[in-house]
PyMOL Python script that loads the backbone (N, CA, C, O; Angstrom):
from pymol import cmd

cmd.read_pdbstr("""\
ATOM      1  N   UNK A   1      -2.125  -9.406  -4.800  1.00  0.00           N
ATOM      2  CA  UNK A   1      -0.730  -9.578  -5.076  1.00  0.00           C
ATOM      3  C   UNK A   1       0.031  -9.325  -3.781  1.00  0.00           C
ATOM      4  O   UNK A   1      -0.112  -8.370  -3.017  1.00  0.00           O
ATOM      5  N   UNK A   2       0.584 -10.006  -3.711  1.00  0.00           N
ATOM      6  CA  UNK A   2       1.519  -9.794  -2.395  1.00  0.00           C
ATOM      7  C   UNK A   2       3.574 -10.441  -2.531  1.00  0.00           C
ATOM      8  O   UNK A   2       4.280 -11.399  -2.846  1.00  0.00           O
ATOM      9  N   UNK A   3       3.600  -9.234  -2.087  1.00  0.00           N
ATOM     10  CA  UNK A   3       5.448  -8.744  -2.613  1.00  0.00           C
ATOM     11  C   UNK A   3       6.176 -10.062  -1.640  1.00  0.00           C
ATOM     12  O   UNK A   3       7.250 -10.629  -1.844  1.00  0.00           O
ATOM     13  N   UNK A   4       5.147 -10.307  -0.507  1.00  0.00           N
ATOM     14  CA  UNK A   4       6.090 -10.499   1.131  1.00  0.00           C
ATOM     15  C   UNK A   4       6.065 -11.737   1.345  1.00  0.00           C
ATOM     16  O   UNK A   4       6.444 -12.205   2.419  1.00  0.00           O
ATOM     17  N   UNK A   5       5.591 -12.508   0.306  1.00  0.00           N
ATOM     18  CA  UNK A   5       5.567 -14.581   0.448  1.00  0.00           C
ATOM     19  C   UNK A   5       4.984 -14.721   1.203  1.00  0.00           C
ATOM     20  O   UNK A   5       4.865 -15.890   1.570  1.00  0.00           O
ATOM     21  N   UNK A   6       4.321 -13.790   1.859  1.00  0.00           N
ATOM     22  CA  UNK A   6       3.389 -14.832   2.969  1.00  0.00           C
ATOM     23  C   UNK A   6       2.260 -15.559   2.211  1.00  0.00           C
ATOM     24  O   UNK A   6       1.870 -15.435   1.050  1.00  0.00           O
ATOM     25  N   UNK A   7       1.774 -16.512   3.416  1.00  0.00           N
ATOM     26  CA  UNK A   7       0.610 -16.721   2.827  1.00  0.00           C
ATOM     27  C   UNK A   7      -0.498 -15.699   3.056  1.00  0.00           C
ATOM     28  O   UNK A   7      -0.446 -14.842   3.938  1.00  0.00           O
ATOM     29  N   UNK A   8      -1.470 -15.849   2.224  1.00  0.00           N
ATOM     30  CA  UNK A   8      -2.669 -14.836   2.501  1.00  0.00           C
ATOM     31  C   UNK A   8      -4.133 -16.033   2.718  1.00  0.00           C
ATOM     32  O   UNK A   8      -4.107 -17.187   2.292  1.00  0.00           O
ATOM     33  N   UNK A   9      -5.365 -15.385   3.496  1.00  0.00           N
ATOM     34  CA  UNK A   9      -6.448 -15.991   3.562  1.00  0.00           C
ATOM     35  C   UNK A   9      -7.125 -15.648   2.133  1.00  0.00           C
ATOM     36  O   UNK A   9      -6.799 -14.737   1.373  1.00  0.00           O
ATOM     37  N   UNK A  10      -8.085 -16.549   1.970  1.00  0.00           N
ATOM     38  CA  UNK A  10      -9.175 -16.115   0.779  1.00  0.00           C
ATOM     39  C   UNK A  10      -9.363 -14.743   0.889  1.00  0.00           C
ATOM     40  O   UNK A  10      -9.073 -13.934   0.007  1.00  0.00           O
ATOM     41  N   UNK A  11     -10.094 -14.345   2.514  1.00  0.00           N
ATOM     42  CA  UNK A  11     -10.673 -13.663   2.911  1.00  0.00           C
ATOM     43  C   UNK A  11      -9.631 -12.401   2.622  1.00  0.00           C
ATOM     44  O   UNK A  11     -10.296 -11.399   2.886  1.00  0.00           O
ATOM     45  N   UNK A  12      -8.673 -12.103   2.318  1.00  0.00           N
ATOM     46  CA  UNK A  12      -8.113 -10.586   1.962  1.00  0.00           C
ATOM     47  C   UNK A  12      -8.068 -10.535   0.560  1.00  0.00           C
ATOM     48  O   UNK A  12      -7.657  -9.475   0.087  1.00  0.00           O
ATOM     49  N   UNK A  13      -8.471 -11.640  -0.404  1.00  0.00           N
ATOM     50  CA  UNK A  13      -8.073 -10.673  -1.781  1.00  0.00           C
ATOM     51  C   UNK A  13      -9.938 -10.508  -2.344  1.00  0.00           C
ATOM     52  O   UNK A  13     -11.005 -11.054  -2.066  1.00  0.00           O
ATOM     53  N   UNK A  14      -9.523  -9.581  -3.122  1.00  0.00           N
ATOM     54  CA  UNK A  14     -10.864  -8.528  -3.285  1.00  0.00           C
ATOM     55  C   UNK A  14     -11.592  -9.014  -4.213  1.00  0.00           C
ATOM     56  O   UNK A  14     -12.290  -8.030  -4.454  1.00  0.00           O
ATOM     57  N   UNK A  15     -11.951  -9.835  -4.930  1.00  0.00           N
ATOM     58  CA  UNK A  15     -12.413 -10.717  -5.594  1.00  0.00           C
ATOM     59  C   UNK A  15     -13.307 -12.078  -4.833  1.00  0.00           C
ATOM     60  O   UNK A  15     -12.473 -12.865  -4.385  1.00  0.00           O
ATOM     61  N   UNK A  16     -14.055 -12.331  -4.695  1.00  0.00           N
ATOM     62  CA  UNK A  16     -14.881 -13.402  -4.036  1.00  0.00           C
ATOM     63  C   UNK A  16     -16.090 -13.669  -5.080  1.00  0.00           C
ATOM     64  O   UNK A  16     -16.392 -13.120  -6.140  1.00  0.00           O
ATOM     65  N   UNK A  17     -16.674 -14.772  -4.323  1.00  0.00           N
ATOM     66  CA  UNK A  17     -17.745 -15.372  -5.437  1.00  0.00           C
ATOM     67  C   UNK A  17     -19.528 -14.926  -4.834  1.00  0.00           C
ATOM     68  O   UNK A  17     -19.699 -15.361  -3.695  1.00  0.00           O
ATOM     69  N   UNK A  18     -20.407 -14.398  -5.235  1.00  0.00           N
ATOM     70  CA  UNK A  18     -21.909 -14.529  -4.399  1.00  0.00           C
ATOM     71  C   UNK A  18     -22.465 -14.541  -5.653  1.00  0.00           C
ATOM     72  O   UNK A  18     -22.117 -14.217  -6.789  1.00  0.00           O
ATOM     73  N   UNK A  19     -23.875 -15.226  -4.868  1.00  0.00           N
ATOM     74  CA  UNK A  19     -25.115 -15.723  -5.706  1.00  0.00           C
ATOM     75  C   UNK A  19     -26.222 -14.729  -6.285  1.00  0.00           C
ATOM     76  O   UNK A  19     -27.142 -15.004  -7.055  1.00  0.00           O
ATOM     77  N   UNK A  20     -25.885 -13.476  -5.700  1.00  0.00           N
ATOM     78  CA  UNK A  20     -26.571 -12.447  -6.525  1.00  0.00           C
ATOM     79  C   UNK A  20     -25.900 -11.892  -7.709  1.00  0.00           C
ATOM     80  O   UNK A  20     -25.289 -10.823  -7.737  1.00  0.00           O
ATOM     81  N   UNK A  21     -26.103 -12.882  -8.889  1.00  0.00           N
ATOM     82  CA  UNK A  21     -26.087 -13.145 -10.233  1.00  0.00           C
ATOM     83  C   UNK A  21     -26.917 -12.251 -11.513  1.00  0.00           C
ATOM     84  O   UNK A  21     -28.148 -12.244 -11.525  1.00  0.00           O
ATOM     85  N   UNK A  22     -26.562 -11.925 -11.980  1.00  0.00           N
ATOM     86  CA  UNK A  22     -27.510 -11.497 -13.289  1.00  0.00           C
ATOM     87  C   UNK A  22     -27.961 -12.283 -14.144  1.00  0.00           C
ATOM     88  O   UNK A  22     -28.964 -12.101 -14.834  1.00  0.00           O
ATOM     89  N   UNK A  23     -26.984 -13.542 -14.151  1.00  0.00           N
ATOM     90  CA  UNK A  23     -27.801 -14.634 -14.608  1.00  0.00           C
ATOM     91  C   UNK A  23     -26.780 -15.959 -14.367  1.00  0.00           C
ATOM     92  O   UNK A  23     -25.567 -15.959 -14.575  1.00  0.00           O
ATOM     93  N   UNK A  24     -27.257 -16.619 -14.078  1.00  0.00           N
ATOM     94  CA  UNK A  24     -26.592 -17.883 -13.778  1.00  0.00           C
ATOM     95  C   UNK A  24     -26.868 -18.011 -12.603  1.00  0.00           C
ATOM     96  O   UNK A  24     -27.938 -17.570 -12.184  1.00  0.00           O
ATOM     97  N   UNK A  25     -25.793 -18.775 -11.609  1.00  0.00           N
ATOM     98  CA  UNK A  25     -25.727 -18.646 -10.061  1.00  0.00           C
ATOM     99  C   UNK A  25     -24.994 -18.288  -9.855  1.00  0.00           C
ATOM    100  O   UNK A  25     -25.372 -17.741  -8.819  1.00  0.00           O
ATOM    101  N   UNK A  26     -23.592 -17.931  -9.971  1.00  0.00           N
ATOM    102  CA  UNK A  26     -22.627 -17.180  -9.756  1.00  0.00           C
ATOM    103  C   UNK A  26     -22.373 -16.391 -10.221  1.00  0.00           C
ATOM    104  O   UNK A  26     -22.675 -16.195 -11.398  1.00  0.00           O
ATOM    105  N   UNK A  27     -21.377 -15.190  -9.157  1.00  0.00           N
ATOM    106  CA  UNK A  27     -21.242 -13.786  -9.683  1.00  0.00           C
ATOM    107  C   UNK A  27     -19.745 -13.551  -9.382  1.00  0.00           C
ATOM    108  O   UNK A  27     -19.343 -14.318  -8.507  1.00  0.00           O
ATOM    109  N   UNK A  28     -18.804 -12.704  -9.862  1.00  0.00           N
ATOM    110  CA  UNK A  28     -17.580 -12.383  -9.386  1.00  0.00           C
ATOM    111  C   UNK A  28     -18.025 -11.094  -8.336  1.00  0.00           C
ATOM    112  O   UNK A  28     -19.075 -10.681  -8.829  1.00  0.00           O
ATOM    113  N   UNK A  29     -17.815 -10.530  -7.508  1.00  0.00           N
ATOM    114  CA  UNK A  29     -18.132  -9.469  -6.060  1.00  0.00           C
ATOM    115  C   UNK A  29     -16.681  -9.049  -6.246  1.00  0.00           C
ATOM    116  O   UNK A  29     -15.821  -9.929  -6.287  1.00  0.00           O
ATOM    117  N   UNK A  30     -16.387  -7.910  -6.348  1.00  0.00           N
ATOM    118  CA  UNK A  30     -15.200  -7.245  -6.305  1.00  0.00           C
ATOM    119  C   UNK A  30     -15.773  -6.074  -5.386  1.00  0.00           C
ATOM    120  O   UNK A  30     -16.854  -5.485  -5.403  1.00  0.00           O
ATOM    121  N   UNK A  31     -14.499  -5.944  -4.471  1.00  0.00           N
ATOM    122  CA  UNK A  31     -14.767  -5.172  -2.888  1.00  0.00           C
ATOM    123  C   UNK A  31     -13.358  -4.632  -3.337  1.00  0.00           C
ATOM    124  O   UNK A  31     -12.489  -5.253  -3.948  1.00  0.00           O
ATOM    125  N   UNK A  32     -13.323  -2.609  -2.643  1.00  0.00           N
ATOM    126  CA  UNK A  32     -11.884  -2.531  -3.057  1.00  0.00           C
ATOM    127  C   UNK A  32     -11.094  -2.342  -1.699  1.00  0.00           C
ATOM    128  O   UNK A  32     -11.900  -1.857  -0.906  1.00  0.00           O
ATOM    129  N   UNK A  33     -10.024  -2.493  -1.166  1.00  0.00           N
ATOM    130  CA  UNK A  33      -9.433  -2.240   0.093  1.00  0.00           C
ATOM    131  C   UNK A  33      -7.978  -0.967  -0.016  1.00  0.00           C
ATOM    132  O   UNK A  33      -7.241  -0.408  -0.829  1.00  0.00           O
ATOM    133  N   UNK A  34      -8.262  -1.063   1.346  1.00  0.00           N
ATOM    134  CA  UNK A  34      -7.192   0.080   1.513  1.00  0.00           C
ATOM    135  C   UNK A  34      -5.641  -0.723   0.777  1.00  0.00           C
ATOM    136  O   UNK A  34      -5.597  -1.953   0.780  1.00  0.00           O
ATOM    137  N   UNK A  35      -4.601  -0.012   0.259  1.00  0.00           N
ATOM    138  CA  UNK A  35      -3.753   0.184  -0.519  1.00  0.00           C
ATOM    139  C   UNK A  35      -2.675   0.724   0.501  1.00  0.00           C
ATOM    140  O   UNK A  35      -1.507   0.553   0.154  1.00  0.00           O
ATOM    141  N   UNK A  36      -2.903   1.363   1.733  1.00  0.00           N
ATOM    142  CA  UNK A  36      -1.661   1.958   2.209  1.00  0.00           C
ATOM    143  C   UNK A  36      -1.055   3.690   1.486  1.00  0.00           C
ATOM    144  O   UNK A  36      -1.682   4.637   1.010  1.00  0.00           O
ATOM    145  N   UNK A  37       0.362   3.453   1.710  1.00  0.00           N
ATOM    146  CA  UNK A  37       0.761   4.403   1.238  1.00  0.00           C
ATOM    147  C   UNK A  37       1.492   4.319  -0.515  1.00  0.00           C
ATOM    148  O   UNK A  37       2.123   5.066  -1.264  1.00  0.00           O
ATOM    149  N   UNK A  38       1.019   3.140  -0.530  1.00  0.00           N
ATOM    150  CA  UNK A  38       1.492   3.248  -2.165  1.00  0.00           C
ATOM    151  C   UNK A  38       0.171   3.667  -2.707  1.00  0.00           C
ATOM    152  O   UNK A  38       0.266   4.412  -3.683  1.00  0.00           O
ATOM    153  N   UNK A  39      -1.178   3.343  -2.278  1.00  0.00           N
ATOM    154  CA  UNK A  39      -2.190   3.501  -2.894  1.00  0.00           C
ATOM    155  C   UNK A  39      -2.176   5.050  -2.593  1.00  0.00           C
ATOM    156  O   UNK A  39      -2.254   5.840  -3.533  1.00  0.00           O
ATOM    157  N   UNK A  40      -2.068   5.535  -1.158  1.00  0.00           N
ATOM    158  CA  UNK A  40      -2.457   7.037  -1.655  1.00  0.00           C
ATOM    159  C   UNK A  40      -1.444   8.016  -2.137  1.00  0.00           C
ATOM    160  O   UNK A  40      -1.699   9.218  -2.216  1.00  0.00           O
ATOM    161  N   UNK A  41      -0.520   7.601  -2.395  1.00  0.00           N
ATOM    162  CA  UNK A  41       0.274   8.281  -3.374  1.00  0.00           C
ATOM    163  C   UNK A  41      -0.289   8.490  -4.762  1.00  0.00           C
ATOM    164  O   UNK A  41      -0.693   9.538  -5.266  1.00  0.00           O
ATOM    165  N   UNK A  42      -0.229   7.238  -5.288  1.00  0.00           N
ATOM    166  CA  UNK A  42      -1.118   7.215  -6.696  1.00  0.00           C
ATOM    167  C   UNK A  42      -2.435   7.710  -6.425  1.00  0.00           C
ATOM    168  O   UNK A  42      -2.994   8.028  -7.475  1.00  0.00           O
ATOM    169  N   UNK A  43      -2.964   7.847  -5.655  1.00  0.00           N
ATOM    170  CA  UNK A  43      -4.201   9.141  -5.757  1.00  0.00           C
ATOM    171  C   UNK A  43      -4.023  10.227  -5.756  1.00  0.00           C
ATOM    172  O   UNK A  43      -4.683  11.095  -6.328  1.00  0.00           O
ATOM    173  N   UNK A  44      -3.254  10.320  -5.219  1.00  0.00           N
ATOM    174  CA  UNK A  44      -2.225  11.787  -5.348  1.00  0.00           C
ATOM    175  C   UNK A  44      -2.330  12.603  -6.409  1.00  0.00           C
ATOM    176  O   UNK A  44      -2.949  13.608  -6.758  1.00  0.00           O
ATOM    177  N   UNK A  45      -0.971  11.329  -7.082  1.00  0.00           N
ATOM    178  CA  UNK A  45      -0.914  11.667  -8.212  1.00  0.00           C
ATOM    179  C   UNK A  45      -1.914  12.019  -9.380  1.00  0.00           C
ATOM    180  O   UNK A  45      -1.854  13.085  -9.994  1.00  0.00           O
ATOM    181  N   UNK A  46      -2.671  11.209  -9.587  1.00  0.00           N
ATOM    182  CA  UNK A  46      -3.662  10.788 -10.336  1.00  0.00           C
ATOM    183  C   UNK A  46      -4.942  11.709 -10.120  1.00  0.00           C
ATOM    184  O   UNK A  46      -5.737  11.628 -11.056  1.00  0.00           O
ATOM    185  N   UNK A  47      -5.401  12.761  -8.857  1.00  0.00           N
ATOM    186  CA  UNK A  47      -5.435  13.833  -9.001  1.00  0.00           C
ATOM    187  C   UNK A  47      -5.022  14.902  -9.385  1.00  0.00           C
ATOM    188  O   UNK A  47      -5.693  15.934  -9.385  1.00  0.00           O
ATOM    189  N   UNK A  48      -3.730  14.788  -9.809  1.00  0.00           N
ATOM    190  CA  UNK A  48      -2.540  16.093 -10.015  1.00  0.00           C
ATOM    191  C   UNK A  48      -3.109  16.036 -11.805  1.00  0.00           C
ATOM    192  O   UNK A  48      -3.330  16.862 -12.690  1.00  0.00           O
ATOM    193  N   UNK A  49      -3.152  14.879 -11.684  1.00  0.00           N
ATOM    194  CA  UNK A  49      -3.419  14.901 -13.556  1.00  0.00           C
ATOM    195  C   UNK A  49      -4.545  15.086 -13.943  1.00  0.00           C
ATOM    196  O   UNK A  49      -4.884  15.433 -15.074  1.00  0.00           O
ATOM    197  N   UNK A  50      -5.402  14.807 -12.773  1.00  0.00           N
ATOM    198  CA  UNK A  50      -6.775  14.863 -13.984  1.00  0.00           C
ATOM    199  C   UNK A  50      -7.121  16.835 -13.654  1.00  0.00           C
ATOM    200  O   UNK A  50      -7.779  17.489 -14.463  1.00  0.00           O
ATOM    201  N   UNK A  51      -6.593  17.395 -12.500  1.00  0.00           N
ATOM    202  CA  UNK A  51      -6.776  18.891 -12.554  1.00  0.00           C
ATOM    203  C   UNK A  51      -5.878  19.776 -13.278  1.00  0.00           C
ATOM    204  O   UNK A  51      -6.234  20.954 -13.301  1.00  0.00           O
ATOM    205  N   UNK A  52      -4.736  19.466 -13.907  1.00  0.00           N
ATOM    206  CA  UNK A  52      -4.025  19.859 -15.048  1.00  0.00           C
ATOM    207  C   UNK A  52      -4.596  20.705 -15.954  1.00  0.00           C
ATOM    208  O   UNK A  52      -3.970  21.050 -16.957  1.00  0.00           O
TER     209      UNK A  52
END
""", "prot")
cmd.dss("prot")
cmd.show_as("cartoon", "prot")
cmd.util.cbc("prot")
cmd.orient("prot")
């Protein structure tokens, strides 16, 4: 998802396709990437809650 209209390459969203399958020939490959500072906020957070 991207806020900023640019365009983006294939190559940055985290989702791609490979052939190491469980069955078929194709597989969905989900890779996760850095998030910045919105992402580590919500880790933050999301530590704060689960040690509550």
């Amino acid at each position: 998802m991207s806020f900023g209209g640019g365009v983006k390459e294939p190559e940055s969203y985290p989702t791609k396709t490979t052939t190491d399958a469980h069955s078929g020939t194709k597989a969905a490959l989900l890779e996760t990437k850095l998030t910045g500072s919105f992402g580590a906020m919500f880790k933050n957070l999301l530590q704060q809650v689960i040690y509550l």
